[in-house]
C-alpha positions in Angstrom: -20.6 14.4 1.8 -17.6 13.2 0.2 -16.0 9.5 1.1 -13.9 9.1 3.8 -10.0 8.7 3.3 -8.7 5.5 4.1 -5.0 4.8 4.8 -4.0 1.3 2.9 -0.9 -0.5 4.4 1.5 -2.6 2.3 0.4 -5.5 3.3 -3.0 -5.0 1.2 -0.8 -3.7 -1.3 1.5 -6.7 -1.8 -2.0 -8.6 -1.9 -3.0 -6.9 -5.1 0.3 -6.9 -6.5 1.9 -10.5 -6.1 -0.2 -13.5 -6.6 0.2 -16.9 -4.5 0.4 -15.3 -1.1 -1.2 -17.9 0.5 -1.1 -21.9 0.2 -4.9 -21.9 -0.8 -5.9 -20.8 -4.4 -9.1 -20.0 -3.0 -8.1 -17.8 -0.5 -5.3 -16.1 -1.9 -8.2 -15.4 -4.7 -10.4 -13.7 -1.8 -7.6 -11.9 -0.6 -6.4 -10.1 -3.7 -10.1 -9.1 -4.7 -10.3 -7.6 -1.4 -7.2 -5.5 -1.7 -8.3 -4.7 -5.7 -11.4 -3.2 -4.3 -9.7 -1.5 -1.4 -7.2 -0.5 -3.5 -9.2 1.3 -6.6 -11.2 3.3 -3.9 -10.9 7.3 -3.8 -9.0 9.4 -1.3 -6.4 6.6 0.2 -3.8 7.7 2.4 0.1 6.2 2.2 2.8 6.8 3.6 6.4 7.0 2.3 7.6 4.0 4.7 4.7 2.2 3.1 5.7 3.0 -0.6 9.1 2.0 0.6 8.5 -1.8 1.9 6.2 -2.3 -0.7 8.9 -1.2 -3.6 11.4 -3.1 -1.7 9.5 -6.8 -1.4 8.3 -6.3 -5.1 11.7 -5.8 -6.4 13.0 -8.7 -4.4 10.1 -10.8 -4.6 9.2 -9.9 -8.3 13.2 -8.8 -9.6 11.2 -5.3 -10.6 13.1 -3.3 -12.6 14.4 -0.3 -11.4 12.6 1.9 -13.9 9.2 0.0 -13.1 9.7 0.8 -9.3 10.0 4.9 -10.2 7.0 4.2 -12.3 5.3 2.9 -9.3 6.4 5.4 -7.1 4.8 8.0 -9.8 2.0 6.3 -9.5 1.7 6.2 -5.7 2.1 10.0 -5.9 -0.7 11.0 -8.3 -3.3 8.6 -6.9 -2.7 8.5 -3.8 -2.6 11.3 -1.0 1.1 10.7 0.2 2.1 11.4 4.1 5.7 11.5 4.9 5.8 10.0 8.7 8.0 11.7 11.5 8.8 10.9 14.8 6.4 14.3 15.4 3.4 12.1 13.7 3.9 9.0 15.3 4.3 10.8 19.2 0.9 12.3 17.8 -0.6 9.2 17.0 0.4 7.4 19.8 -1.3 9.9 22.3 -4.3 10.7 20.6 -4.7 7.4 19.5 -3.8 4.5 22.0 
């Protein structure tokens, strides 16, 4: 049986990517080895709006360079199993789902 897929949001992202997220050292240590782990697991699911706030709030939080976002992005691409989102999805989601 192979693992399930597991869609990631930014804000686990972000977790693993910026440190001092939250007030308390010990926490925002919890927090970021929780979204390591989630984040190094096998068949995760993105989405473009996803690869787009998180690329956004790193370059403004972090003043990324512009070559490092592409990198990134290339990186989002070959790890990750990428879903572009449409209105069509989201009316999908939304009935099938809620």
């Amino acid at each position: 049986m192979s693992d399930p897929k597991i869609f990631i949001d930014s804000n686990i992202w972000l977790y693993r990517f910026l440190v001092d997220q939250d007030p308390d050292p010990q926490e925002d240590t919890r927090k970021r080895t929780i979204a390591v782990s989630l984040t190094n697991s096998k068949d995760i699911i993105i989405s473009t709006q996803v690869i787009n706030e998180v690329c956004s709030v790193l370059k403004r939080k972090t003043n990324l360079a512009e070559q490092d976002i592409y990198q990134l992005i290339e990186e989002f691409e070959e790890q990750c199993n990428v879903i572009n989102l449409t209105t069509v999805i989201l009316i999908f989601l939304k009935k099938h789902l809620f």
